[in-house]
C-alpha positions in Angstrom: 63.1 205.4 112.4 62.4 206.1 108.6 60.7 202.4 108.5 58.6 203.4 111.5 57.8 206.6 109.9 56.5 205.1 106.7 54.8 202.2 108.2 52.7 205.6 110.4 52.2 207.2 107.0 50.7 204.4 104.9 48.2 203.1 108.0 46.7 206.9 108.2 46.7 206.8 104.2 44.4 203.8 104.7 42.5 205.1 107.4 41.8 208.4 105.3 40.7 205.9 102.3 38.2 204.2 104.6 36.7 207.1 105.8 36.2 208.9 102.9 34.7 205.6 101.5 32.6 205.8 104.1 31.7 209.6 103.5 30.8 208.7 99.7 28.1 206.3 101.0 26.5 208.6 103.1 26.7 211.4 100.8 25.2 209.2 98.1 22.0 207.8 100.4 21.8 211.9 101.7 21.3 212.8 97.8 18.9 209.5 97.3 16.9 209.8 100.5 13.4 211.7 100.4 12.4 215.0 101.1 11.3 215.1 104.9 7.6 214.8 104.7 5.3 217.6 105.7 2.5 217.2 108.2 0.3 219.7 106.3 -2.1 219.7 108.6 0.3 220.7 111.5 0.8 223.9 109.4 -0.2 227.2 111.0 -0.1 230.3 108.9 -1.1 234.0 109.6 -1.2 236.3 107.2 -0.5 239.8 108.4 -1.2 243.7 107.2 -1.3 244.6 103.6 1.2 247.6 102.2 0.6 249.3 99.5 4.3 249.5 97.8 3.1 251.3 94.5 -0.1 252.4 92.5 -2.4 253.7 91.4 -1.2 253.4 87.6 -2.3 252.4 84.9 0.1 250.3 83.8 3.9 248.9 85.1 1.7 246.4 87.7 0.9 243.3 85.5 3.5 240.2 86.1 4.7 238.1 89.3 6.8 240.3 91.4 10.7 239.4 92.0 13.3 240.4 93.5 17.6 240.0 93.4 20.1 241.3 96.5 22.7 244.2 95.6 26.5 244.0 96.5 26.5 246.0 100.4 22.6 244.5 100.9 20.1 246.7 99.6 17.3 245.1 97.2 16.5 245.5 93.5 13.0 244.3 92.8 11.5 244.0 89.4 7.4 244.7 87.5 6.7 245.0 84.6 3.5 245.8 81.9 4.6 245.4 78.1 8.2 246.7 79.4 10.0 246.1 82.6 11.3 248.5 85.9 13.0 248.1 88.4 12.8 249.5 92.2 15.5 249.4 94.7 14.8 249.7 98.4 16.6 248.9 101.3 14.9 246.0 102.1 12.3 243.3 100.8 9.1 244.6 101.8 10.6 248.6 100.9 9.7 248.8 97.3 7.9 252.3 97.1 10.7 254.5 95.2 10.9 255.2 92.1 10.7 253.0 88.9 13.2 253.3 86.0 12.9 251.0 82.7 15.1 248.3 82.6 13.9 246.2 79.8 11.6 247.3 76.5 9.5 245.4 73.7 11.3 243.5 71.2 11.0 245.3 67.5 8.4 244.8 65.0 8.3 241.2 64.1 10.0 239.5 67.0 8.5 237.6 69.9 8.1 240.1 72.6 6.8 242.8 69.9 3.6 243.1 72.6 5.7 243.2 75.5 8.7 241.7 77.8 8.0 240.9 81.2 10.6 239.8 83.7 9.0 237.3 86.1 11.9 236.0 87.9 15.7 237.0 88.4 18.4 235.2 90.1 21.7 236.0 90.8 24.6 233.5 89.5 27.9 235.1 90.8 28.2 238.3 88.9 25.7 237.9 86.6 21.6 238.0 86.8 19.6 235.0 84.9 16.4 237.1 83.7 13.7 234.6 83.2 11.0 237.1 80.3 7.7 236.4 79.7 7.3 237.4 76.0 3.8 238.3 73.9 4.1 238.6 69.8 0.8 239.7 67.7 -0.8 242.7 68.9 -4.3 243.0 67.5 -7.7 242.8 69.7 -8.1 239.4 71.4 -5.0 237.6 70.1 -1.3 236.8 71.1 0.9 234.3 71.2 3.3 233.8 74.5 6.4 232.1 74.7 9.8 232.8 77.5 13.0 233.4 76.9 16.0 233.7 79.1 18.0 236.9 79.8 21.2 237.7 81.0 22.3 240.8 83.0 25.9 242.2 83.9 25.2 245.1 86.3 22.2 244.1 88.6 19.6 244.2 86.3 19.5 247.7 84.8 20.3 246.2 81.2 19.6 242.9 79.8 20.7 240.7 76.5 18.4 238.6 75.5 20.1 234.9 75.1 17.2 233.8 73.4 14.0 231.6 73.9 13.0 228.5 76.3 9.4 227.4 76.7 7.7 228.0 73.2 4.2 225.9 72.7 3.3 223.3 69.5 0.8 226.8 68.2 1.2 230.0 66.2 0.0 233.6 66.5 -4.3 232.7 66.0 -7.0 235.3 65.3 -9.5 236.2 68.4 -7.1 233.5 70.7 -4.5 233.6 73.4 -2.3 231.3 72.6 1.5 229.7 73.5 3.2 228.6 77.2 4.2 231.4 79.1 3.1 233.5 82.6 6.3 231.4 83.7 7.8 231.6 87.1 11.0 229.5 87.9 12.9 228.3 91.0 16.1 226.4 91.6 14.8 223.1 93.1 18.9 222.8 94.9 19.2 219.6 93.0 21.5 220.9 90.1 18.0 222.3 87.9 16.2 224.9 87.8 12.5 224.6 87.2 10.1 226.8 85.2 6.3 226.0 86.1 4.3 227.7 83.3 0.9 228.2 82.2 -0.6 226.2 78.4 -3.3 228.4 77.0 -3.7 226.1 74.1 -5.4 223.0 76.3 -4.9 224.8 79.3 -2.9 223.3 82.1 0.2 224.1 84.0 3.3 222.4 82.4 6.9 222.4 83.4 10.3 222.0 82.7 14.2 222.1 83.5 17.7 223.1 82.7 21.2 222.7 84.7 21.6 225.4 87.1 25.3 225.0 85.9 24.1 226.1 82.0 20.4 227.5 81.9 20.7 228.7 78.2 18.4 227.9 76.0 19.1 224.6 73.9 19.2 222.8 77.7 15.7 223.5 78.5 13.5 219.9 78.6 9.5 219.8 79.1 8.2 217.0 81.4 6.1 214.4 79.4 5.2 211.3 79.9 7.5 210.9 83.1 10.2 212.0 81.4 12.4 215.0 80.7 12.8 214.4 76.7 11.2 216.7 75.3 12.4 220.3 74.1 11.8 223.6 75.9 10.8 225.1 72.3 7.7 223.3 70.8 8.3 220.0 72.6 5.2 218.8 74.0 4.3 218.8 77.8 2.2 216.8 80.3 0.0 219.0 82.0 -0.1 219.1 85.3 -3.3 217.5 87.5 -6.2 220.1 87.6 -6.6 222.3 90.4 -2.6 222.5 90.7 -0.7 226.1 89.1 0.2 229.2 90.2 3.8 231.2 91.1 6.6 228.5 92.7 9.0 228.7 95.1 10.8 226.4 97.2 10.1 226.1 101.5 14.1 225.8 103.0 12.8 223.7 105.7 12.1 220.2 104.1 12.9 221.5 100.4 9.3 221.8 98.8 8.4 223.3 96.0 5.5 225.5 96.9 2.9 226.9 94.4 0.8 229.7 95.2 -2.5 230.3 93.0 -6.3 229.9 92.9 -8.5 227.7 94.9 -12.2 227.4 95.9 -12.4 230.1 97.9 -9.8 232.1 97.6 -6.1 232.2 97.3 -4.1 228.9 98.5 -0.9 226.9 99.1 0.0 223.4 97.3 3.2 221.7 98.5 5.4 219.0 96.7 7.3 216.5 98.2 8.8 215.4 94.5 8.7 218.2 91.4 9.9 215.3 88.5 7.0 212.9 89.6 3.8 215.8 90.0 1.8 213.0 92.0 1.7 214.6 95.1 0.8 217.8 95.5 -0.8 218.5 99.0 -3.2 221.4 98.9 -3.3 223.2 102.5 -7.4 223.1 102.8 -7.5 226.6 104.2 -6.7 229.3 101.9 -4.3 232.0 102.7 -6.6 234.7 101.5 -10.8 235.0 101.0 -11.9 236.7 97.5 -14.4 236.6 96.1 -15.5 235.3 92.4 -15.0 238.4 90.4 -14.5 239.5 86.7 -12.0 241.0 84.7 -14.5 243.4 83.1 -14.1 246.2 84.8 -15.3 248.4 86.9 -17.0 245.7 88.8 -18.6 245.7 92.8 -15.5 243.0 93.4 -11.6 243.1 93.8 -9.1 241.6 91.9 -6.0 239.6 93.7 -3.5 238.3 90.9 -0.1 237.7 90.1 0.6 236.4 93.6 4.1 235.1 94.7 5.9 234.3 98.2 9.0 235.6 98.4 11.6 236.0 102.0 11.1 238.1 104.3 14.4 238.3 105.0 16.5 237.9 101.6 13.5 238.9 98.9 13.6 235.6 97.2 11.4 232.6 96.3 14.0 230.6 98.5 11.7 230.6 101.8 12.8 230.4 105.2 9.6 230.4 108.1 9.6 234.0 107.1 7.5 235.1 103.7 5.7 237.6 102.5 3.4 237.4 99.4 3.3 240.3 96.9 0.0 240.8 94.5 -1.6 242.7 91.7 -4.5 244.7 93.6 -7.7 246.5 91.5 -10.5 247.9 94.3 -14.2 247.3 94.2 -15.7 249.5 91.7 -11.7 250.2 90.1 -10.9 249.6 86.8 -7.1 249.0 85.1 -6.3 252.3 85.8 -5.6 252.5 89.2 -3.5 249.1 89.9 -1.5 248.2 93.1 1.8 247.0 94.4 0.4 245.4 97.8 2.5 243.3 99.8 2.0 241.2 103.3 4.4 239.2 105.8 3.4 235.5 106.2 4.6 233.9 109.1 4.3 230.0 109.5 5.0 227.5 112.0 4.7 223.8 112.4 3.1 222.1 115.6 3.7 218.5 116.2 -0.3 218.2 116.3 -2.8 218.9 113.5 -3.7 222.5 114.1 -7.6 224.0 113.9 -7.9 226.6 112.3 -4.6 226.8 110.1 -4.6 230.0 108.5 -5.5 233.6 110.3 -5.8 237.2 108.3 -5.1 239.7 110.0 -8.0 242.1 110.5 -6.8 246.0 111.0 -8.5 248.9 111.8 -7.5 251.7 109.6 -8.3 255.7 110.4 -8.6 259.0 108.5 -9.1 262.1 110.6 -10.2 264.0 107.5 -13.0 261.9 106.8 -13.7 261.1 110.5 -13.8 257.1 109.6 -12.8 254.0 110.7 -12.2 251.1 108.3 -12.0 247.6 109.8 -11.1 245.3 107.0 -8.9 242.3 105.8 -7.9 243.8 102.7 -5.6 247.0 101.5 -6.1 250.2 101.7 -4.4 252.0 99.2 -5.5 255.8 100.5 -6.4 256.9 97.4 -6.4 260.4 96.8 -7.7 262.9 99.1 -8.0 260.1 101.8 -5.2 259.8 104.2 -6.0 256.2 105.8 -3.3 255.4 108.2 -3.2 251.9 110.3 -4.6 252.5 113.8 -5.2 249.2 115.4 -4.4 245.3 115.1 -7.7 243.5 116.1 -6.8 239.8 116.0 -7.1 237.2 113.0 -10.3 236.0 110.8 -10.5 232.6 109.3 -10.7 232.4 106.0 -13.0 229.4 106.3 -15.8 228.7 108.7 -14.2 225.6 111.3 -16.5 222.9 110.8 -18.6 221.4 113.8 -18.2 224.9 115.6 -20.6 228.1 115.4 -19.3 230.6 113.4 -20.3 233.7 111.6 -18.9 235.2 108.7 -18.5 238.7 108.4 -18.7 241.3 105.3 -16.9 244.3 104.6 -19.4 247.3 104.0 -19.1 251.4 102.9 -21.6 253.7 102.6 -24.0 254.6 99.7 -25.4 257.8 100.7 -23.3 261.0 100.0 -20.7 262.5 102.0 -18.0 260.9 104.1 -18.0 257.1 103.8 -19.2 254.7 107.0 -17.4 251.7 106.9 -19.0 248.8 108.8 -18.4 245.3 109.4 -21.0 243.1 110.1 -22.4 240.3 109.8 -23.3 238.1 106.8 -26.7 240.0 105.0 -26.6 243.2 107.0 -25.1 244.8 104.0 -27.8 244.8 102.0 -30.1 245.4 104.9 -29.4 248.7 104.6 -28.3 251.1 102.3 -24.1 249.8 102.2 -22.6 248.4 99.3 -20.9 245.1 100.2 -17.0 245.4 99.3 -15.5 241.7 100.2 -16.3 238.6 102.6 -13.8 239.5 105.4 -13.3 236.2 107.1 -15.3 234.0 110.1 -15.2 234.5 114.0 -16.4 232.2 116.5 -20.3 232.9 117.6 -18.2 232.1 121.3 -15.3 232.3 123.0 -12.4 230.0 122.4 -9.0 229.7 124.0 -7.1 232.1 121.9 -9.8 234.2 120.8 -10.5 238.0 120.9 -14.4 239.6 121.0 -14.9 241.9 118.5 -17.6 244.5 119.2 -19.2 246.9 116.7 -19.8 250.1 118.1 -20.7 253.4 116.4 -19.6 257.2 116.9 -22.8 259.2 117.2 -21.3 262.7 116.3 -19.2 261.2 113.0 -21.9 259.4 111.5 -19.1 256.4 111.6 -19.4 252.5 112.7 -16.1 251.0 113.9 -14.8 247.6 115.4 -13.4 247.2 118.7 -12.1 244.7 120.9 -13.1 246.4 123.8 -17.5 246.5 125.1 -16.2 250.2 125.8 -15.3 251.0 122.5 -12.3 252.5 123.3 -14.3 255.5 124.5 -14.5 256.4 120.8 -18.5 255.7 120.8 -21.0 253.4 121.6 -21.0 249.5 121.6 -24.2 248.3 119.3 -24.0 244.5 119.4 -20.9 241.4 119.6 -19.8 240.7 116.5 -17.9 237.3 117.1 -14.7 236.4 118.4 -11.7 236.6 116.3 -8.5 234.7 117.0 -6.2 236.4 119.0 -2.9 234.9 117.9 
């Protein structure tokens, strides 16, 4: 029996060896296999209705929004302008309490004398990585940036700085912006986490790494020249190919890295099938948002969208499910630094097994105040600002933020009023702004000049007894006034 017995035992000991053998080779060609590729043009994107989460201020609204999850679920975000605050809410889009300091400038003759802003934090067990923007040199015109790494014990309120990462080849230099910096970093789920980062000396977007397992300072490496030998602190750095930057973020479903920034006309998506390679980045062609070109001098007729990130709908951070939602910097028309905004906005995406035409949709919402007896059809926020009490009133279907070629489109503009009293918002289309006497605020998106499957019509009609224009998707106008012409059609989903 004991011979039996034994003879049992060693054959299952074997089996067990074989198959684990066999589990180590599939493991191994898992962690050695490419990322799934991404039809990008199968991608369809809507963009839905702005919030307004904080603002006007002067100040506190100047960095790439992040956010970290609290022991029992509620959210801690994080903004920052010189110095950094925090805002807790009980979920990832509820970030309109109040803001208490959570990290201050460096003293005189430190980097971060100018200012320490927290653009990403990431929970690690018990603790928070902190990942700080830093500015040294003060004067008009001039400062150098650099990161450095921070480390938090209880959820962010207080922060010891472990020291620097990403520090360029340059110095502090009269009349210049200068140094790496503006970084935002992601955990690629391959044991590193990666910083992508903006070079203002030479400009281009650089990156680099560090173990997940040991993100301090010494383990930081730039990419250059293929390879990941070079020191986070005054190593040099490959830039990245032009056209590609902005905040980063990784998309759960095939495990992308995703950067959000600047394209021609607007605001768009890049995707990455390999972050150690930077060869190919695939740019969605439509972007997710229309703006305009516009200046930093301000006040200026134009708005300002910057500082842009994705984050989860559902857990707040830059690991994405189908699920975002994309937080921004917001200055008005005609607004100067004074009067910044907190605006965020849910991004849903799905992926057909076709190309999809159009890809991306913004949402187009009508917006009311019964004080000044107008209604606001627009693509943008809409902040209320004082002694305005705006409030959302309709969903009207989605614009395109580009025109669809081979079809007949219009583009429509975003208008207000220039004569005095209570404004008259108007949409219409393309040149009937300055037909008469409204100031043009933004290009809103394109319709269709005919119906399509999917589409909406959208009317504009006018209210005789408020001196008001409004769009409806109704010829009756809702009974609120009188149709004037067909606008377009939008699409409806």
């Amino acid at each position: 029996m004991r011979a039996k017995r034994a003879r049992f035992t060693f054959f299952v000991l074997v089996a067990l060896f074989y198959v684990w053998i066999f589990l180590s080779k599939a493991s191994n060609l898992t962690a050695r296999s490419p990322k799934v590729s991404l039809c990008v043009a199968c991608l369809k994107v809507r963009v839905g209705l702005p919030i307004v989460e904080q603002g006007p201020v002067p100040d506190k609204i100047d960095n790439v929004f992040t956010e970290i999850e609290l022991p029992g679920g509620r959210l801690r975000g994080f903004t920052a302008a010189g110095e950094t605050y925090a805002i807790d809410g009980k979920n990832p889009m509820d970030m309109s309490g109040p803001l208490r300091k959570v990290l201050g400038r460096a003293p005189r003759g430190e980097y971060g004398e100018s200012g320490k802003w927290i653009n990403h934090a990431e929970r690690s067990g018990n603790i928070v990585w902190g990942w700080v923007h830093d500015e040294t040199g003060d004067a008009p015109g001039q400062g150098l940036k650099s990161m450095s790494i921070a480390i938090s014990k209880d959820d962010g309120l207080n922060w010891d700085d472990i020291g620097q990462i990403i520090v360029g080849t340059d110095s502090v230099t009269h009349g210049r912006v200068t140094g790496e910096g503006d970084c935002t970093a992601v955990n690629g789920e391959d044991g590193y986490y990666y910083a992508y980062c903006w070079r203002n000396t030479n400009p281009a977007e650089i990156v680099a790494r560090a173990p997940v397992s040991d993100p301090q300072p010494a383990k930081w490496k730039k990419f250059y020249n293929g390879k990941w030998d070079q020191s986070g602190v005054r190593g040099e750095s490959t830039g990245l190919p032009k056209g590609m930057g902005g905040s980063a973020s990784r998309w759960t479903r095939n495990g992308e890295i995703l950067l959000f920034g600047g394209m021609r006309g607007g605001m768009g998506l890049q995707f990455s099938k390999d972050e150690k390679t930077f060869t190919d980045f695939t740019p969605l062609p439509e972007p997710l948002m229309d703006l305009d070109s516009c200046t930093w001098n301000r006040p200026a007729p134009c708005e300002i969208v910057a500082y842009q990130d994705l984050l989860d709908a559902k857990t707040g951070s830059n690991q994405l499910s189908d699920s975002w939602f994309m937080a921004y910097m917001y200055l008005q028309p005609n607004e100067g630094f004074d009067k910044r905004y907190l605006v965020f906005r849910r991004v849903e995406v799905s992926i057909s097994d076709t190309p999809v035409v159009p890809q991306v949709g913004i949402l187009l919402a009508r917006w009311y105040d019964g004080k000044l007896k107008d209604r606001w059809a627009t693509t943008a926020a809409v902040p209320a600002p004082r002694g305005s009490t705006y409030k959302s009133e309709k969903q009207l279907g989605y614009l395109m933020t580009i025109a669809e070629p081979g079809k007949q489109t219009v583009k429509l503009e975003d208008c207000v009023s220039n004569w005095p009293g209570h404004p008259d918002h108007m949409l219409d289309q393309k040149y009937e702004c300055d037909a008469g006497r409204y100031q043009r605020l933004r290009t809103a998106g394109w319709v269709y000049s005919k119906p399509q499957e999917h589409t909406v019509p959208l009317y504009r009609c006018y209210n005789a007894g408020d001196r008001s224009h409004f769009v409806s998707s109704e010829s009756s106008c809702e009974n609120l006034g009188k149709m004037e012409h067909l606008l377009g059609y939008a699409l409806s989903q």
